[in-house]
C-alpha positions, 0 to 999 in steps of 0.5 A: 632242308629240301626233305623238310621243304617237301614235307611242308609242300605235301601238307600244302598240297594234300593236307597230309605228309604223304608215308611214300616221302619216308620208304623209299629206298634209292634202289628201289623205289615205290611208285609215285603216289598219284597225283604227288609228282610236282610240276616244274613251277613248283619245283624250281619254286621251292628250290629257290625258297631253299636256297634264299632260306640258306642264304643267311645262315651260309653268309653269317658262317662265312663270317664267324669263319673269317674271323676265327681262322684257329681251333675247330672252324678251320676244318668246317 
């Protein structure tokens, strides 16, 4: 989801998805692409999109969880 969300923040953005979002590798990564990095606002606006977004599936599988309590809900 948050991968998703700066996909669609880099469209904003730049009008394009930037390829540095899909090859980097945790070990070594490439440089930032000028002009990429997010400010703090940003950053924080998002992350709180993400989690109001999640919110509702999160609270409708706690739910369904609840009332089947058997089978395979049990081990989700």
């Amino acid at each position: 989801m948050i991968h998703a969300a700066a996909i669609v923040v880099s469209l904003l953005r730049a009008g394009h998805v930037n390829p540095w979002l899909f090859g980097n590798h945790p070990m070594m990564p490439p440089p930032v692409p000028e002009g990429y990095r997010w400010g703090l606002p940003l950053l924080y606006l998002v992350f709180a999109g993400v989690i109001a977004i999640l919110y509702w599936p999160c609270r409708w599988f706690a739910r369904i969880k609840a009332q089947r309590s058997g089978g395979l809900v049990r081990y989700l």
